[in-house]
MINU-962101 format. One line per field, with one value per residue (C-alpha): y, z, x; residue in one letter. Coordinates in steps of 0.02 Angstrom, whole numbers, padded with zeros to 5 digits, m for minus. Each point is the difference from the previous one (the first is absolute). Layout:
py	(Y,...)
pz	(Z,...)
px	(X,...)
code	(A,...)
! end
This chain:
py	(00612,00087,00083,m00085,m00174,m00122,m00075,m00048,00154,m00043,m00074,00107,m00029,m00155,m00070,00027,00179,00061,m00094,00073,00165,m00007,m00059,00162,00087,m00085,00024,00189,00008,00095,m00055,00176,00029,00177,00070,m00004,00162,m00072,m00087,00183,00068,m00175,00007,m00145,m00047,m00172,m00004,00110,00101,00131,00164,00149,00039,00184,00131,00137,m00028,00006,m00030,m00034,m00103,00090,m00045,00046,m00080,m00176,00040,m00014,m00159,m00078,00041,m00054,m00147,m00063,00037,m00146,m00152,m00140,00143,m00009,m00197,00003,00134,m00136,m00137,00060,00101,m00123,m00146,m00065,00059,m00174,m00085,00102,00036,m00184,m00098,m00143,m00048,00000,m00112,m00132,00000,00023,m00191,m00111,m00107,m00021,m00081,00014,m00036,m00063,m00175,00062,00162,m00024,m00005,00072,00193,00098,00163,00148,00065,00197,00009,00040,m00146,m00048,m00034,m00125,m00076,m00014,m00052,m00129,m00059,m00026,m00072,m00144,m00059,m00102,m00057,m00060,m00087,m00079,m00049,m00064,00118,00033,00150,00119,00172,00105,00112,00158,00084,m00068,00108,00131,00008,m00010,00133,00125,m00002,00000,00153,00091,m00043,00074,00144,00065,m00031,00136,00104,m00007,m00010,00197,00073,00147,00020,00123,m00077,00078,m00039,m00148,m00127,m00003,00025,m00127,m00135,00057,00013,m00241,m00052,m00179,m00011,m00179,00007,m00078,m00076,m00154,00030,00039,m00141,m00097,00083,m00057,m00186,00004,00070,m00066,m00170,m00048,m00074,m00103,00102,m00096,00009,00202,00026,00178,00079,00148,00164,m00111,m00007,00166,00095,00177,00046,m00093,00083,00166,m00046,m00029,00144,00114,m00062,m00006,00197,00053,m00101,00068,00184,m00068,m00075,00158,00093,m00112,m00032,00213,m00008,m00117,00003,m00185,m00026,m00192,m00020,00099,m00067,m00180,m00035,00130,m00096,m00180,00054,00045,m00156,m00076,00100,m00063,m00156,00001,00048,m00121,m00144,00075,00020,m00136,m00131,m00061,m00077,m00161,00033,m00020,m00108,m00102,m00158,m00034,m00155,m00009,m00107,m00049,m00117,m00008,m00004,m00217,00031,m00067,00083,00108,00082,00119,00071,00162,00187,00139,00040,m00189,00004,00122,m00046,m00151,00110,00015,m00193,m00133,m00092,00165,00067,m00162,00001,00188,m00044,00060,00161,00070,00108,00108,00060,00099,00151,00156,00071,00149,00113,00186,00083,00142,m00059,m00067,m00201,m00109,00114,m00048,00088,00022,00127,00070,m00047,m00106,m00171,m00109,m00065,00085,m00093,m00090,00042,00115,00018,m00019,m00018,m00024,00117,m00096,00022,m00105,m00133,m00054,00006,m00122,m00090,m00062,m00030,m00109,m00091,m00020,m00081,m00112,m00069,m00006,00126,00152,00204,00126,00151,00184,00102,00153,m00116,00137,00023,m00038,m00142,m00115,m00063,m00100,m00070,m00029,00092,00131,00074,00172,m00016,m00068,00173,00118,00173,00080,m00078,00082,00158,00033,00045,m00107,m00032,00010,00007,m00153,m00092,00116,00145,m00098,m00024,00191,00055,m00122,m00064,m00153,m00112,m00191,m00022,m00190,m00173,m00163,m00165,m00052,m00177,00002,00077,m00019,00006,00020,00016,00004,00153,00013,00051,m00015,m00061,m00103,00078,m00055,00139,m00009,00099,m00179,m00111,00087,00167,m00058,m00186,m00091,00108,00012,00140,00041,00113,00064,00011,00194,00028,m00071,00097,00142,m00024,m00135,00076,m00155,m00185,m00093,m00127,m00145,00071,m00164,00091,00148,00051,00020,00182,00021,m00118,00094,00169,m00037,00021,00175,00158,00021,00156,00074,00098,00083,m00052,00176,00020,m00168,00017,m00080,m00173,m00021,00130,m00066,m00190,m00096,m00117,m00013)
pz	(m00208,00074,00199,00035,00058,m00125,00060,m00042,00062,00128,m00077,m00042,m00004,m00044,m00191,m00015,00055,m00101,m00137,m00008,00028,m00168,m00085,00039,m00049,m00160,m00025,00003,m00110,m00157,m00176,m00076,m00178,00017,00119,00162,00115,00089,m00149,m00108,00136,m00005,m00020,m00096,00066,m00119,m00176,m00149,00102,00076,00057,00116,00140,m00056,00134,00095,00092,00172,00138,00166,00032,m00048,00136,m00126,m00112,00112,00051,m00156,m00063,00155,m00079,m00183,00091,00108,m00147,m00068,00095,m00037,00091,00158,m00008,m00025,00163,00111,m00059,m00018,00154,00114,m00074,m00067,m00172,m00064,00098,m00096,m00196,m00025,m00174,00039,m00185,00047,00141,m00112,m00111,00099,00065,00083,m00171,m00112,m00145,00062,00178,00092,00073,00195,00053,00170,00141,00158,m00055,00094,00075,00029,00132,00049,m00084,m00148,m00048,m00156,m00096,00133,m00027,m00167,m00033,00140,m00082,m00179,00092,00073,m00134,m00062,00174,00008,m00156,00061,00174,m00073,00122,00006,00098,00039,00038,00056,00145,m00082,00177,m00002,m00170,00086,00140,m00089,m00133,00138,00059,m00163,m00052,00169,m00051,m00185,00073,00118,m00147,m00126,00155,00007,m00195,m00003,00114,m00099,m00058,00120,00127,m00100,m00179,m00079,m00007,00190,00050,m00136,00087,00168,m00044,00010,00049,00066,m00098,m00007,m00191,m00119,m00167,m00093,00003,00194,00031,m00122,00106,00152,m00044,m00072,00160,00149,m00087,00047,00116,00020,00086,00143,00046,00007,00007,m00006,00178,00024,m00039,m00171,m00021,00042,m00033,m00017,00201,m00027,m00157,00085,00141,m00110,m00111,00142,00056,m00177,m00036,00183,m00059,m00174,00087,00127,m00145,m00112,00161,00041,m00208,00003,00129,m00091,m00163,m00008,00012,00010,00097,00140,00039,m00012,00191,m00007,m00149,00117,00121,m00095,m00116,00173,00080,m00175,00012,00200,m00077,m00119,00118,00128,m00123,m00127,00092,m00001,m00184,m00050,m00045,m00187,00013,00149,m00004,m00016,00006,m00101,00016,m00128,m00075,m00163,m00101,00011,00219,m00025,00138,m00064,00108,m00070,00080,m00080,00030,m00089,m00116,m00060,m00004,m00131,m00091,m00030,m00111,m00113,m00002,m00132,00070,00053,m00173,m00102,00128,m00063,m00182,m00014,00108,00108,00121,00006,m00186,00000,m00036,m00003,m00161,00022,m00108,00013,m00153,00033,m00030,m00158,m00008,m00016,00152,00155,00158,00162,00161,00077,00197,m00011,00084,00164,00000,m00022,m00124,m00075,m00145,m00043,m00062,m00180,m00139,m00179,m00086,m00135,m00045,00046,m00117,00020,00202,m00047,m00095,00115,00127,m00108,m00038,00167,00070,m00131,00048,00182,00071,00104,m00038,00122,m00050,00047,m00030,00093,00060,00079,m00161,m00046,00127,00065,00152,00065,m00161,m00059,m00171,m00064,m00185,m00063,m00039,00194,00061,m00122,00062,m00124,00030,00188,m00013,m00190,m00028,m00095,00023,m00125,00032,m00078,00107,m00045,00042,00161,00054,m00039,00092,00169,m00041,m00001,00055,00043,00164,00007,m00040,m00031,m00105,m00165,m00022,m00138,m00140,m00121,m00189,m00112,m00208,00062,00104,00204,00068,00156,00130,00183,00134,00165,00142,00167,00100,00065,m00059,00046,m00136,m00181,m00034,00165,m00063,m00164,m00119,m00195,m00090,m00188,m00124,m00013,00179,m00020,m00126,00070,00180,m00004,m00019,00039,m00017,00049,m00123,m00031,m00166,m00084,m00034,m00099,m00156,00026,m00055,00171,00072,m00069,00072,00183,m00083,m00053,00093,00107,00003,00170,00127,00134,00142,00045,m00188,m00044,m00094,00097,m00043,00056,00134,00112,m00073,00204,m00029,00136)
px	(00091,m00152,00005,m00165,00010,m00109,m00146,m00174,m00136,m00123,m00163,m00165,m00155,m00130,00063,m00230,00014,00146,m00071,m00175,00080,00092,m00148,m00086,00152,00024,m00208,00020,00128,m00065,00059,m00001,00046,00064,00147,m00043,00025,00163,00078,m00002,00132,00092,00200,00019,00200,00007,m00074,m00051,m00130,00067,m00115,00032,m00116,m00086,m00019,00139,00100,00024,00140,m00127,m00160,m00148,m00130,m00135,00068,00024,m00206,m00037,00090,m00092,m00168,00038,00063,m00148,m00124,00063,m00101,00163,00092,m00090,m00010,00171,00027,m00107,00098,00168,00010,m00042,00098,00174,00008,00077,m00165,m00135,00078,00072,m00056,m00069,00034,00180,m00026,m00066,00112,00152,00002,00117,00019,00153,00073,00184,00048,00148,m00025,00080,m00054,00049,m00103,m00055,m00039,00109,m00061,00121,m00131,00038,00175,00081,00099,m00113,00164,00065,m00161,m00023,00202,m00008,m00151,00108,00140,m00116,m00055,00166,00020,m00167,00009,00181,m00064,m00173,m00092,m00195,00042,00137,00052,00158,00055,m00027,00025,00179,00016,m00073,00114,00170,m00101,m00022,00178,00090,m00126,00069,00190,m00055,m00101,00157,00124,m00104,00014,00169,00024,m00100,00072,00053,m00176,m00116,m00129,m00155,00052,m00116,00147,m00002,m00166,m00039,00106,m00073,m00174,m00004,00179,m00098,m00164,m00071,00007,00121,00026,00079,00172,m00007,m00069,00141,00118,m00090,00003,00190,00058,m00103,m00094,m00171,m00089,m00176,m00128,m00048,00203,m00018,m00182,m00070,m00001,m00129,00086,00042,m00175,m00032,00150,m00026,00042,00156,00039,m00029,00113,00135,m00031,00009,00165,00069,m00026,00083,00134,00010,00018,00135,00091,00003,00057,00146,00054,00011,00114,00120,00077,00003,m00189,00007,00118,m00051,m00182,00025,00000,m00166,m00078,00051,m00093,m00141,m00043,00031,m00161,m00099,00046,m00076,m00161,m00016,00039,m00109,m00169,00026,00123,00159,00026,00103,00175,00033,00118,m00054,m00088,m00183,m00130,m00135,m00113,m00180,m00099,m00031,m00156,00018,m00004,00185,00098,00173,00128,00145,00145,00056,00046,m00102,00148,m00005,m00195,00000,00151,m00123,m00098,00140,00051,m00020,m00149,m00096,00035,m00043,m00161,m00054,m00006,00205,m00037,00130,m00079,00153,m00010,m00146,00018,m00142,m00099,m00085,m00107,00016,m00074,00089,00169,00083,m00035,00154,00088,00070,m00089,00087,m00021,00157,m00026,m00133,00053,00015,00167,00172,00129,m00147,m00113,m00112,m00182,00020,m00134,m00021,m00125,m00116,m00185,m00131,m00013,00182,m00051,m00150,00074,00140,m00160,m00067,00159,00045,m00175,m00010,00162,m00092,00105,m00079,00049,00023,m00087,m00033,m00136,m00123,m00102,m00118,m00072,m00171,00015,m00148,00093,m00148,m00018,00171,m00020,00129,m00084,m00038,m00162,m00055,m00031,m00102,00046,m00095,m00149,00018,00064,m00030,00206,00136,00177,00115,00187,00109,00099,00166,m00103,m00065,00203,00039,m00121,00011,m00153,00064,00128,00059,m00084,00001,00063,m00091,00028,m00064,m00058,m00113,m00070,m00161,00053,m00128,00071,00172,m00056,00005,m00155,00027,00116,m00002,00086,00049,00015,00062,m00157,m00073,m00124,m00157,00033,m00046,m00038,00101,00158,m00030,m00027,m00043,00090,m00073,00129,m00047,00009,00202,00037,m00054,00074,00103,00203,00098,00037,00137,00060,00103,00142,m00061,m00185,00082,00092,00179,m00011,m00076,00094,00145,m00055,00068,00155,m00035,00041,m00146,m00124,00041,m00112,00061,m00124,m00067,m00051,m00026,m00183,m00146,00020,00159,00014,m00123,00018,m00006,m00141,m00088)
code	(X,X,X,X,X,X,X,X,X,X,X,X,X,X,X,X,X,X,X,X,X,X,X,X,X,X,X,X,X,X,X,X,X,X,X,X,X,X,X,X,X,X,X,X,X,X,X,X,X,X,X,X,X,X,X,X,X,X,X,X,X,X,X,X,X,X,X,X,X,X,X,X,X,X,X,X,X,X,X,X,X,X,X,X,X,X,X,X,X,X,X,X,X,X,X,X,X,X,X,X,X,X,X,X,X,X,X,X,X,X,X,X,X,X,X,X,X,X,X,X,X,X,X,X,X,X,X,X,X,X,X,X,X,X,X,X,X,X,X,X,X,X,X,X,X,X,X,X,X,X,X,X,X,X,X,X,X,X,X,X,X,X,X,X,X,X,X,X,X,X,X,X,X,X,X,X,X,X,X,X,X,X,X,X,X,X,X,X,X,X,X,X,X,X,X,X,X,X,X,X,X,X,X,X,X,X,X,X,X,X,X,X,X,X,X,X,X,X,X,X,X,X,X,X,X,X,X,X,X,X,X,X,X,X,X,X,X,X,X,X,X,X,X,X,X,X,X,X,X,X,X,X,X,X,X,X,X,X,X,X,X,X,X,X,X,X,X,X,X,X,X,X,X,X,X,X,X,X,X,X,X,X,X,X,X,X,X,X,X,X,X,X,X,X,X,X,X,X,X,X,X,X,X,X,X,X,X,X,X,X,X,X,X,X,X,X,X,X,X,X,X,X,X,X,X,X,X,X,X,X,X,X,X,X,X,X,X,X,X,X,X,X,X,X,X,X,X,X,X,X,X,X,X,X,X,X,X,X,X,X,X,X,X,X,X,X,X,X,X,X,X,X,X,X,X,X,X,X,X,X,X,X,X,X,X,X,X,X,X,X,X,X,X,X,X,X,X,X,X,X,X,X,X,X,X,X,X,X,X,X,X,X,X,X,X,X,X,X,X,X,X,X,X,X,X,X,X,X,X,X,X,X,X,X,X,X,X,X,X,X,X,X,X,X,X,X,X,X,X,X,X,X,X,X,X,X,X,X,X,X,X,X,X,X,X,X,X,X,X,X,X,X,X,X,X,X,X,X,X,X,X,X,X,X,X,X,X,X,X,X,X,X,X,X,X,X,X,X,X,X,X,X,X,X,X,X,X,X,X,X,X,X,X,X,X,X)
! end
């Protein structure tokens, strides 16, 4: 979804410093009972108020005009505070609420009884949706095995995920190649052919095709840990061979046909990458130990392949062990203000794996999203969810809510754009997945939500972070949900003719929707 890779920002300063610095701030802060100077040229962009600056117009900088904002600036004493705090610190450090920290706490009324353990950390790579669908997949096979701990190969994932994306990337080049090297369909495509990111139904087409595996069978190697130099390798190689194939489909009227020992050789070079940074994978179909001990110390051995691993998550015992959840029903809900509700979404070229299906999504609002949360965990199952999770984010503390940062209390300016308006304008965008595993209901109400992330146990509470219900709907745009947890008018809307986007003018949210 987002270009960045997701993870928490470094820490700041002393919790007693930043504190005592917003104290001062919030001190200063004069309760006035007329307009003040700022808020008379204030564009109001939500709500009733809405006021034009005065003054003329003008097309350049007016450097007497900039000297003179500084003045009327610094005559205001919060205004230097806030230039001795602000400029030498992390905003987030010095204008966070400590209100919201206190009431933001690890405490809820509905939680699901296995939330699977260790915290996984995706480290310096984008492969937050591995993580956070491995982490819903383990779950059932926790609760079948009787485990006290358990986690995945999401590296093996990763590796089949990086070739198929190569095989996908080199068929769009051959697919338009009647469309010119500098027109935004083709730049578009060449701009990530590999990123790290991904999203549900890749990694449903992952597990249907190449199984899965535990993770100390495939553990993550380093450039799987840190995967951007191998993701540049391989995104260098891809866009030579993108030109070479457009040059040798113009010289044949049977495009296809006449680059498939080229394209051989190609995947063939990928593939030597992969194997040389991440490690030669098991084969699908080949046969695996594994070996554990469950949470009694009672010793278990399986023989399997990865393709009979995961078909486990779809068999009777696995299902009737997940409260009647089959793994491989889910299906995505997302909310896009902008677009009708009740419509299929889908982007044109946006996918991993050729002959297999695409992203697809069913539009709703948020209350039908929450509301299927809220079914789902308390039938102890987990959701899969996507969201900007930059936004208004404690990382240290684990707390995602509006009201942690006060912006205005800093820099004396609001922000008003809705979240359509924050998606038209690239404002905003799913950047990242994570897993639902409880919520706090107060009057039937969710007010706010646990969340399990995949950035290691020393960002938030060991792992853990806090989610208000405003923050979600605000920046939460998708949740991935068993069909049991909705009407069958949604249900019923996979069925429909989807809304489609072709990926070069697919809006924000689904142009750019790789979590990372």
């Amino acid at each position: 979804m987002g270009a960045g890779i997701s993870k928490a920002p470094p820490a700041g300063p002393a919790v007693q410093d930043q504190e005592q610095l917003a104290e001062r701030l919030q001190a200063l802060e004069v309760k006035e009972t007329t307009p003040h100077e700022s808020d008379r040229d204030y564009v109001y962009v939500n709500g009733d108020a809405k006021q034009r600056p005065a003054g003329k117009y003008s097309p350049t900088v007016s450097i007497s005009a900039a000297e003179q904002w500084e003045k009327e600036l610094l005559q205001d004493p919060k205004n230097r505070l806030a230039l001795a705090a602000l400029s030498s610190n992390q905003i987030q450090n010095i204008l966070t609420q400590r209100s919201v920290n206190i009431s933001d706490t690890q405490n809820f009324n509905v939680k699901i009884s296995l939330e699977g353990s260790p915290i996984t950390n995706q480290r310096s790579s984008g492969r937050c949706w591995l993580f956070a669908a491995t982490n819903v997949f383990r779950v059932p096979i926790m609760k079948k095995y009787n485990l006290k701990e358990f986690e995945l190969s999401q590296a093996y994932l990763f590796f089949w995920d990086k070739l198929e994306k190569a095989n996908y990337f080199l068929e769009q080049i051959l697919d338009t190649v009647e469309e010119p090297l500098d027109g935004r369909l083709v730049q578009q495509l060449l701009s990530s052919p590999v990123g790290d990111g991904g999203q549900w139904d890749m990694v449903a087409n992952l597990v249907e095709k190449y199984g899965l595996v535990p993770h100390h069978l495939y553990p993550d190697s380093f450039n799987a840990m840190n995967s951007s130099a191998m993701s540049s390798l391989i995104t260098t190689k891809l866009r030579e061979n993108a030109l070479e194939l457009r040059k040798l489909a113009g010289e044949s009227g049977d495009v296809k046909s006449s680059v498939g020992g080229a394209k051989d050789k190609m995947m063939r070079e990928i593939h030597l990458i992969l194997t040389l940074m991440l490690g030669p994978p098991p084969n699908p179909n080949g046969e695996i130990t594994w070996e554990y001990y469950d949470k009694d110390e009672k010793f278990g051995s399986l023989k399997t392949t990865p393709l009979k691993f995961a078909a486990e998550l779809s068999s009777k015992a696995t299902v009737h062990a997940n409260a009647g959840s089959d793994i491989h029903e889910l299906f995505s809900l997302v909310n896009d203000p902008r677009n009708p509700y009740g419509d299929q979404l889908r982007v044109s070229r946006l996918g991993n794996i050729i002959g297999m299906r695409g992203t697809r999504y069913v539009n709703v609002d948020m209350s039908t999203i929450k509301k299927a949360c809220i079914g789902m965990l308390k039938e102890d199952l987990p959701v899969f969810f996507g969201s900007d999770v930059g936004k208004f984010l404690q990382s240290s503390a684990g707390i995602m809510d509006i009201d942690a940062i006060d912006y205005e209390l800093g820099f004396n300016i609001r922000f008003g754009l809705s979240k359509a308006q924050r998606l038209m304008t690239g404002e905003s965008q799913m950047t990242h997945a994570m897993v639902l595993t409880g919520v706090h209901v107060v009057d039937d109400k969710p007010v706010r939500w646990r969340v399990q992330n995949s950035w290691g146990d020393t960002a938030g509470t060991k792992g853990w972070f806090v989610m208000s219900d405003a923050w979600m709907d605000q920046f939460v745009y998708q949740a991935v949900i068993d069909p049991r947890f909705v009407s069958s008018d949604v249900r019923d809307v996979l069925k429909k003719e989807p809304r489609m986007y072709v990926a070069a003018h697919a809006p924000i949210l689904f142009g750019n929707i790789m979590l990372m």
